[in-house]
C-alpha positions as CSV (number, residue, x, y, z in Angstrom):
1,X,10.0,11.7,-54.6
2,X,12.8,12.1,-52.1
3,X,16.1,10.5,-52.4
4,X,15.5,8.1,-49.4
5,X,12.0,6.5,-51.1
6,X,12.1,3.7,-52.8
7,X,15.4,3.6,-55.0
8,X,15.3,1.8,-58.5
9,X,14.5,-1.2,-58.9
10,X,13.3,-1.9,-55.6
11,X,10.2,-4.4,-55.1
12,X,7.0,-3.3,-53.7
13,X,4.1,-5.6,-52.5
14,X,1.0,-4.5,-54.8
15,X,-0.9,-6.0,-51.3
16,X,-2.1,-2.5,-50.1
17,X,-2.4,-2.3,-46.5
18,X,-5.9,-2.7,-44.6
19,X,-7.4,1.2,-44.8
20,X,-8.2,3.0,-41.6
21,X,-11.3,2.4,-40.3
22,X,-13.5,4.2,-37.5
23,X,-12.6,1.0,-35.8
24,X,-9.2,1.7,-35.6
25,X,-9.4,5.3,-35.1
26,X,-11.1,4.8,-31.9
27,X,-8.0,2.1,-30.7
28,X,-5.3,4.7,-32.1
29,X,-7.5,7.4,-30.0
30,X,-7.8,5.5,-27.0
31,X,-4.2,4.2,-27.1
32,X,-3.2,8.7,-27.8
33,X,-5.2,9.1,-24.8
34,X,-4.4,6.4,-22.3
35,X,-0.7,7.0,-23.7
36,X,-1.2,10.7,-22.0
37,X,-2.5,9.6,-19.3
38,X,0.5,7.3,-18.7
39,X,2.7,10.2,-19.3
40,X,0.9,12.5,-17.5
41,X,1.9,10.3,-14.3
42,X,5.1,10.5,-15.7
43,X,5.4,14.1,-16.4
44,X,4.4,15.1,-12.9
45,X,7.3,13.2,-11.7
46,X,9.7,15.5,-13.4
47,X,7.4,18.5,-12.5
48,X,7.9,17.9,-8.6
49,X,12.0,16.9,-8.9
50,X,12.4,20.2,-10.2
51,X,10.2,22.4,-8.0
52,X,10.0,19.9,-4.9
53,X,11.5,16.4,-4.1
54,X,15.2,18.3,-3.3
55,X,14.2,19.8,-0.2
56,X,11.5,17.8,0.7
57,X,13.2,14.0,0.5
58,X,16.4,14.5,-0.4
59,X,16.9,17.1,2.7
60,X,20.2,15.9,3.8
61,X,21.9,16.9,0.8
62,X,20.0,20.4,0.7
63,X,21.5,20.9,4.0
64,X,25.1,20.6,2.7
65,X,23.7,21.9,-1.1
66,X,21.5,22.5,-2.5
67,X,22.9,22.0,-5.7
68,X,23.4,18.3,-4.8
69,X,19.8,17.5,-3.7
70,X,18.6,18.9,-7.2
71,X,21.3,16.7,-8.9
72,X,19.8,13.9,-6.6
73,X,16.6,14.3,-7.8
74,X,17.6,14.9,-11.3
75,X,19.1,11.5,-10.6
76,X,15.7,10.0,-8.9
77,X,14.0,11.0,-12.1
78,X,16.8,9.0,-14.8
79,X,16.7,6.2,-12.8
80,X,13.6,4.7,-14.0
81,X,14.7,5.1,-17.5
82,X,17.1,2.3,-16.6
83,X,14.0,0.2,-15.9
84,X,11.8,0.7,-19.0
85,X,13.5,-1.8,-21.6
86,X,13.3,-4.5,-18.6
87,X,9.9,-3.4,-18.2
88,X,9.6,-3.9,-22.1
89,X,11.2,-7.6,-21.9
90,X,8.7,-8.4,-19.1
91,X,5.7,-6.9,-20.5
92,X,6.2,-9.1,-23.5
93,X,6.8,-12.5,-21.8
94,X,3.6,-11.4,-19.7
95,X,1.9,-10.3,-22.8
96,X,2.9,-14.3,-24.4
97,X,1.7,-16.1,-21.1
98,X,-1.6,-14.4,-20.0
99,X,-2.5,-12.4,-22.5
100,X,-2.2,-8.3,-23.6
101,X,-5.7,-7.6,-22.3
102,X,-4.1,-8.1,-18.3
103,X,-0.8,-7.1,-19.1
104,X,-2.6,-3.6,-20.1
105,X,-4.1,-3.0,-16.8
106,X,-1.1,-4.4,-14.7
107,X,1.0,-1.7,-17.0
108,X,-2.1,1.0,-16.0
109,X,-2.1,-0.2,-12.5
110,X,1.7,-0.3,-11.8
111,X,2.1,3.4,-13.2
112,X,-0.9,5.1,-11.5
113,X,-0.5,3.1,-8.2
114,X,3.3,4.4,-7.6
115,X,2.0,7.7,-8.7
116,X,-1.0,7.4,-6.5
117,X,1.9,6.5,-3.6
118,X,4.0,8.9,-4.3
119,X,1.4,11.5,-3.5
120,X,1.1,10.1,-0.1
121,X,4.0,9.5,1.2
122,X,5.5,11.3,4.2
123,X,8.6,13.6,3.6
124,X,12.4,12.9,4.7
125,X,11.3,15.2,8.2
126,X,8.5,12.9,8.7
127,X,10.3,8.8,8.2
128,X,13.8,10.1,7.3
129,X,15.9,8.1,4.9
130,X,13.0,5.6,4.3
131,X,11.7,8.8,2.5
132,X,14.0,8.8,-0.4
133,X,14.1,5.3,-0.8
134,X,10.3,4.7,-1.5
135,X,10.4,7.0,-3.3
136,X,12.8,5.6,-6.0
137,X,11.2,2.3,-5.6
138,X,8.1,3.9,-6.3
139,X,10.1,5.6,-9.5
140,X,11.6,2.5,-10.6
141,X,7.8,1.2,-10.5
142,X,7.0,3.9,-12.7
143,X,9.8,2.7,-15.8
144,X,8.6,-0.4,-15.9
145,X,5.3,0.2,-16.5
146,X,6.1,2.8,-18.9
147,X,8.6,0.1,-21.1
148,X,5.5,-1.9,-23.1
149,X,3.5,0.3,-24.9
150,X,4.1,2.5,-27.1
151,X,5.9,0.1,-29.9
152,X,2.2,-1.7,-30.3
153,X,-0.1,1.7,-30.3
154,X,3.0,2.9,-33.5
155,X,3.0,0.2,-35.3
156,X,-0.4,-0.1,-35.4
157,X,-1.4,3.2,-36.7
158,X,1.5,2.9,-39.1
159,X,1.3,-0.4,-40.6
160,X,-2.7,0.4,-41.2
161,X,-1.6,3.7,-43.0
162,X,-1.9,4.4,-46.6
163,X,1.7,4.5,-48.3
164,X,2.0,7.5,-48.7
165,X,0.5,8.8,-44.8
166,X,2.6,6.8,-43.2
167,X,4.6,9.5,-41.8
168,X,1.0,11.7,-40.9
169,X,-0.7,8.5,-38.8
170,X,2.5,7.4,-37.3
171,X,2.7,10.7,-35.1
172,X,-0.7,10.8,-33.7
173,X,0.6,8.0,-30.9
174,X,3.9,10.5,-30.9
175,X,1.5,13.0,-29.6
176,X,0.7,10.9,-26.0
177,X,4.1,12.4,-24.5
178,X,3.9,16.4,-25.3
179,X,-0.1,16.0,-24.3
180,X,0.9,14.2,-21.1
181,X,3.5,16.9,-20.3
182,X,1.2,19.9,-21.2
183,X,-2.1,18.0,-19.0
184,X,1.2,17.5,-15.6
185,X,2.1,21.2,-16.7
186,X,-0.9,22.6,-16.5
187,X,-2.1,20.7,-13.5
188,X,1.1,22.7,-11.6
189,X,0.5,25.6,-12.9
190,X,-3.2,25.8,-11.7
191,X,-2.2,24.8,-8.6
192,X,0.7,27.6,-8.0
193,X,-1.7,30.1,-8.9
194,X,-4.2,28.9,-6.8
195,X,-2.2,28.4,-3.7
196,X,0.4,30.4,-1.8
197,X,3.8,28.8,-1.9
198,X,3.4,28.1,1.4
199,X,0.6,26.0,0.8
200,X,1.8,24.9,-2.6
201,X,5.5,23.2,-0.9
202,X,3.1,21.5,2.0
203,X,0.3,20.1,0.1
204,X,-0.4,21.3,-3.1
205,X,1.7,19.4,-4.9
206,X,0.3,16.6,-3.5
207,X,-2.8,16.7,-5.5
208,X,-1.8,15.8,-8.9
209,X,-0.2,12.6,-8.0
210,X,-3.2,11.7,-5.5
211,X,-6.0,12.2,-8.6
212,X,-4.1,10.0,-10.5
213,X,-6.3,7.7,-8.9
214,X,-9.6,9.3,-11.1
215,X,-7.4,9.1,-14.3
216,X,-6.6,5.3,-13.4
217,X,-10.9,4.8,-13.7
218,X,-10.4,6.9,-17.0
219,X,-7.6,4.8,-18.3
220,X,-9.2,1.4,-17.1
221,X,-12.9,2.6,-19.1
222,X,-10.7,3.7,-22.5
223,X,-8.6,0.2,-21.9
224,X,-12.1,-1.6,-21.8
225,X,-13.1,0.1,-25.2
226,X,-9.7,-1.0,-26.8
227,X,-10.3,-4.5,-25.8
228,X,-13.7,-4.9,-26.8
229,X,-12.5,-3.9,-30.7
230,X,-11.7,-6.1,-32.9
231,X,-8.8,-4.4,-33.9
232,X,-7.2,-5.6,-30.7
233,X,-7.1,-8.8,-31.8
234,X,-5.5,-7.7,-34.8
235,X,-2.8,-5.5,-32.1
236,X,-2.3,-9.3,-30.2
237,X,-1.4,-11.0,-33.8
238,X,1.4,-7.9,-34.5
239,X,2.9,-8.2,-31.5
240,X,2.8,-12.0,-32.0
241,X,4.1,-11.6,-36.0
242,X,7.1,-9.0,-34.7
243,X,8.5,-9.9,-31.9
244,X,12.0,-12.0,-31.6
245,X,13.7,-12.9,-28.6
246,X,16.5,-10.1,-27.7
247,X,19.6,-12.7,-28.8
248,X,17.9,-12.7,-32.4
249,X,17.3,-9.1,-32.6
250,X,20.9,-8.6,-31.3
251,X,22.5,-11.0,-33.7
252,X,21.0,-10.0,-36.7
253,X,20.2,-6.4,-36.4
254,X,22.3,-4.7,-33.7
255,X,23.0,-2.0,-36.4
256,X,19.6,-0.8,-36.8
257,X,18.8,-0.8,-32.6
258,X,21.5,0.9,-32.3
259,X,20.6,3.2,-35.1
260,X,17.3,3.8,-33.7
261,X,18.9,4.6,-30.2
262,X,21.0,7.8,-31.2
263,X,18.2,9.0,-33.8
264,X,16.5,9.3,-30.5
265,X,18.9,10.0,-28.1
266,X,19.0,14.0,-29.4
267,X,15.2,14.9,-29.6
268,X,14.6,12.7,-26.3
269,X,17.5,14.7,-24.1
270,X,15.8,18.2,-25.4
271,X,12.7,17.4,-24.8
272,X,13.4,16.3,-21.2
273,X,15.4,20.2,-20.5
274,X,11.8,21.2,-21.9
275,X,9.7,19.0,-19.9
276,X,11.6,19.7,-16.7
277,X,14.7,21.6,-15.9
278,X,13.2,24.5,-17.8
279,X,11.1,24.3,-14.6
280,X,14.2,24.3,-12.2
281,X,16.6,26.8,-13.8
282,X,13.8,29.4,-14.8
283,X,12.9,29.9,-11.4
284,X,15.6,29.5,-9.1
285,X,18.3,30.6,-11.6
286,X,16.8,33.4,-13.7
287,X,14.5,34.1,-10.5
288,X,10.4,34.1,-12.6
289,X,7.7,32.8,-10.5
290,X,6.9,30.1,-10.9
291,X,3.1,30.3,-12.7
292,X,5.5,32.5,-15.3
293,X,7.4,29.6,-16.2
294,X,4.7,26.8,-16.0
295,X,2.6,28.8,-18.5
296,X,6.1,28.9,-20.9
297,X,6.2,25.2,-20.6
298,X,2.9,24.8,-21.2
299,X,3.2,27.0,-24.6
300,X,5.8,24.5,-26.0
301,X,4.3,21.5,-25.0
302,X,1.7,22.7,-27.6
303,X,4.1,23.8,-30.0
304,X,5.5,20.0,-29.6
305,X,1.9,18.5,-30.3
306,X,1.2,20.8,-33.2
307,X,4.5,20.5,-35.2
308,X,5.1,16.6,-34.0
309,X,1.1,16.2,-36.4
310,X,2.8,18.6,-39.2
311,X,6.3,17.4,-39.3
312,X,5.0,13.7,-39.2
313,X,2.7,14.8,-42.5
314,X,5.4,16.7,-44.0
315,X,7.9,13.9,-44.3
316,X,5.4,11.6,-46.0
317,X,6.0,14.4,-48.9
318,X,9.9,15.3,-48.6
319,X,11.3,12.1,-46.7
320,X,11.5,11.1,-43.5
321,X,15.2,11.1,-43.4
322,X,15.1,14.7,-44.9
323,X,12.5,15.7,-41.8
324,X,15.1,14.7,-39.6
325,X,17.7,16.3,-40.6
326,X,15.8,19.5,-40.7
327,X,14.8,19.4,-37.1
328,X,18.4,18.5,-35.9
329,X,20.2,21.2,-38.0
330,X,17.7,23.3,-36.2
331,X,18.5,21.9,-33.1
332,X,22.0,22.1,-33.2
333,X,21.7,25.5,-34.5
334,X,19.0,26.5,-31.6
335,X,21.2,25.5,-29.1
336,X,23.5,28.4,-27.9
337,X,20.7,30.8,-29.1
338,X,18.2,29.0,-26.3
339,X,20.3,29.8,-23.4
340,X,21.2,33.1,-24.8
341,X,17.3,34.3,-25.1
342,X,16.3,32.4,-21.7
343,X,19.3,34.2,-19.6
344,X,17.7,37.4,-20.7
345,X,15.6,37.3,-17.7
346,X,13.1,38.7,-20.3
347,X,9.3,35.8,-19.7
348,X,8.9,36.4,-24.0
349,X,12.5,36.2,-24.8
350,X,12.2,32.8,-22.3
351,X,8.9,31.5,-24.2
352,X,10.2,32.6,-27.8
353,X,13.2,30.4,-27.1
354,X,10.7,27.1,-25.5
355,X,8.4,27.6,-28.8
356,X,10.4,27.6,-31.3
357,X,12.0,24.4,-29.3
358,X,8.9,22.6,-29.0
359,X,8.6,23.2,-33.0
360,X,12.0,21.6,-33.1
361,X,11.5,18.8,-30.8
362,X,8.2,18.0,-33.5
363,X,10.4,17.7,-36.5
364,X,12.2,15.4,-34.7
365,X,9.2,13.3,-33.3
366,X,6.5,13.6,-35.5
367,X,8.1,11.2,-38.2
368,X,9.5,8.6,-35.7
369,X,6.9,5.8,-35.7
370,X,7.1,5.9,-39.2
371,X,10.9,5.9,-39.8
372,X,11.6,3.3,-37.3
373,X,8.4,0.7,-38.8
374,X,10.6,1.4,-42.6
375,X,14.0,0.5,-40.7
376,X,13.2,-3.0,-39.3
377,X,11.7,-6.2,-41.3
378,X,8.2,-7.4,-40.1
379,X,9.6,-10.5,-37.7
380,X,11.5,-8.1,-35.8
381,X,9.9,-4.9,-36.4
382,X,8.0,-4.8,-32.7
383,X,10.9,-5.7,-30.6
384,X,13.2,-3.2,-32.6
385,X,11.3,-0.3,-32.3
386,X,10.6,-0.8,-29.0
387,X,14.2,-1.8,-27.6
388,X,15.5,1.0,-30.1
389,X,13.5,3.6,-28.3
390,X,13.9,2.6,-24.8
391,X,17.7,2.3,-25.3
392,X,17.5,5.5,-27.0
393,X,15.8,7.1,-23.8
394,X,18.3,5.7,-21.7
395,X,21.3,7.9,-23.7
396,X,19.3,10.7,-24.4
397,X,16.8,11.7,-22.1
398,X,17.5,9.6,-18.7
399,X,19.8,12.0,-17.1
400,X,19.8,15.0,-19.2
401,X,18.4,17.5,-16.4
402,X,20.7,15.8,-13.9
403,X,23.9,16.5,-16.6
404,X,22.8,20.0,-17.5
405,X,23.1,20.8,-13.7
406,X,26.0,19.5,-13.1
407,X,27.7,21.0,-16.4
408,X,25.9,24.5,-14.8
409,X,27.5,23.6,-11.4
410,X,31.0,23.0,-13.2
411,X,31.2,25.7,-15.5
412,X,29.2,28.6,-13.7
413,X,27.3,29.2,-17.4
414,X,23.9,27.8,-19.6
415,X,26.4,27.6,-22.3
416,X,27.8,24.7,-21.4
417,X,24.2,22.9,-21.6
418,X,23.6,24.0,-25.3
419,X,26.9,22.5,-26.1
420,X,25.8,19.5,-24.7
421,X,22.5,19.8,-26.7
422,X,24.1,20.6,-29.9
423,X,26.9,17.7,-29.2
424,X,24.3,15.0,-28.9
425,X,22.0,16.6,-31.7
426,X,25.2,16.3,-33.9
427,X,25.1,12.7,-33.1
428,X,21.4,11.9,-33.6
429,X,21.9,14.1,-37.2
430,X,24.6,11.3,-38.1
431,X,22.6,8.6,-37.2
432,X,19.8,9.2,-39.1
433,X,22.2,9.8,-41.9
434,X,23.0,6.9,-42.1
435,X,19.7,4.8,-42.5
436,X,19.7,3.1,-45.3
437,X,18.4,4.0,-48.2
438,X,15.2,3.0,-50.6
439,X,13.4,2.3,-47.4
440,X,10.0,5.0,-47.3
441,X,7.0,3.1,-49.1
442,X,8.4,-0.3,-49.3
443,X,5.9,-2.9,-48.1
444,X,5.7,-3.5,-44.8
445,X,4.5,-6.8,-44.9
């Protein structure tokens, strides 16, 4: 047993938890699924700021530079972060008054309307400056319906889980965010090799926000099968036994939310270079088209959803703490060596470097819902996972394309970005040092 299980002494609860049944499978399914459909709105977002929204609504600046209007979008895309724990608060008061059943589709709605919106509206040549500011309305849209969900869907799967599986059924709602970037990947990179670039810059890109709207009817027929379960009712009572108001959680257990922020803070601002300034610098720095560098993205979103399953299972058997660590050594280890591989100009030098990242990004994902369901006692448990990983968004992955362009701008090199990487990797590896111990298996009840 590792040496962050349950230390001597310690009391368990002989009350084993309620075992996985089909029932819940099909909720944890249908939340993994309408979770990546959520983030494939996302996704697509971060797809278009780095191959698009510059010089087609932030045009100003890419008259002056065009290194400013791709900071400015890098900047369009972190903004919404901002807006995720509010939409977290809201989603919860919401969820108290009127239910979770419409707070779900108002959450569904909100994200694939603006998404749907986005796809449609006219370009900076077309309104001007209007242009830019929908758009971050729209944006800002997006974060807060992205802020209530994915505590619920975690805790759920982990507070259902055998003891010992915690760790293994706590990352299959993990896997909703590499599944939603490789579905927006793919979508762009079917689309650049269908179309001319011509085509691609006036239309094409388009068409993934604009079917949103078909993945909306999905999302609203798998939403319907969640709430007819049982087991929702049984989601309504968690969210009901472990939610606090902010001033208690803040009071009592600021330590642990603001653990939980810089454990994520590291894997969250790699994951966002993978998800979109990969996109950005590997075609117009290192000069690949851009169907070369969409299929290498779409390689290490698999390698995310693969290792995030295995990494989550493996802690369950040498500690979550000890999972961690593994996966940020690596990170901070893989961080010059990235750059290094991907300034090559070599496309298998570029996609070794994303793979073995996307393996890295699992270690350090895969275990989460687990770890942070151990950290926080049951009458807080919802609202601290779920503040401690928007807050942890915010630092980590908000602005982290827009702050590895500016350090490129600044320093004229891609090592300036690992450094950044390995910096805040350092400081997620600390962090999750410092959880306290004799936590993995206690009772979660």
């Amino acid at each position: 047993m590792s040496n962050d299980t349950l230390a001597p002494g310690t009391a368990v609860s002989s009350t084993e938890p309620t075992p996985i049944t089909p029932e819940h499978r099909r909720v944890l399914a249908g939340a993994m699924v309408g979770t990546t459909i959520e983030w494939f709105d996302f996704f697509i977002y971060a797809q278009a700021a780095a191959l698009i929204f510059a010089t087609q609504f932030f045009n100003p600046a890419s008259n002056d530079s065009p290194v400013v209007a791709q900071v400015i979008a890098w900047a369009s895309l972190g903004i919404s972060f901002l807006f995720r724990p509010l939409g977290a608060v809201i989603a919860g008061h919401l969820g108290d008054r009127l239910g979770r059943k419409p707070v779900l589709v108002i959450t569904l709605l909100g994200m694939g309307g603006a998404t749907v919106a986005m796809g449609l509206l006219p370009t900076y040549a077309a309104i001007g400056v209007a242009a830019p500011i929908i758009l971050v309305l729209l944006r800002i849209l997006q974060g807060l319906s992205a802020g209530g969900e994915w505590g619920g869907a975690a805790l759920l799967a982990v507070e259902h889980a055998p003891t010992g599986r915690r760790g293994f059924y706590g990352a299959f709602p993990q896997v909703g965010v590499p599944a939603g970037m490789l579905l927006a990947t793919l979508f762009m990179l079917v689309l650049s090799a269908a179309l001319t670039t011509e085509q691609f810059n006036d239309w094409g890109w388009r068409v993934p926000f604009v079917s949103s709207l078909v993945l909306i009817i999905v999302g609203f027929w798998i939403r319907r099968l969640v709430e007819e379960s049982p087991v929702f009712s049984e989601l309504e009572d968690l969210k009901k036994k472990s939610s606090a108001p902010l001033s208690l959680l803040f009071k009592g257990y600021w330590k642990l939310v603001l653990l939980a922020a810089l454990i994520f803070a590291g894997v969250n601002a790699a994951g966002y270079l993978a998800i979109a300034y990969f996109v950005s610098y590997g075609t117009q720095v290192i000069g690949h088209e851009r169907t070369t560098v969409l299929g290498i993205t779409s390689l290490g979103a698999i390698a995310w959803i693969i290792s995030t399953l295995v990494f989550g299972a493996l802690s369950d058997t040498i500690g979550r703490k000890q999972t961690f660590a593994v996966g940020y050594v690596g990170s901070i280890l893989w961080a010059i060596p990235t750059w290094l591989l991907i300034d090559s100009g070599d496309a298998f030098l570029f996609a070794l470097a994303v793979v073995i990242l996307g393996v890295l990004l699992g270690a350090t994902y895969g275990p989460q819902s687990a770890l942070y369901a151990e950290m926080f006692p049951a009458q807080v448990r919802l609202s601290g996972v779920s503040i401690g990983y928007a807050i942890g968004s915010v630092i980590g992955g908000a602005f982290a394309p827009m702050i590895a362009a500016l350090l490129l701008d600044a320093t004229g090199t891609s090592m300036s970005i690992g450094i950044y990487i390995a910096v805040i990797s350092v400081i997620s590896l600390i962090a999750v040092l410092n959880v306290p111990k004799g936590i993995q298996g206690k009772s979660l009840h």
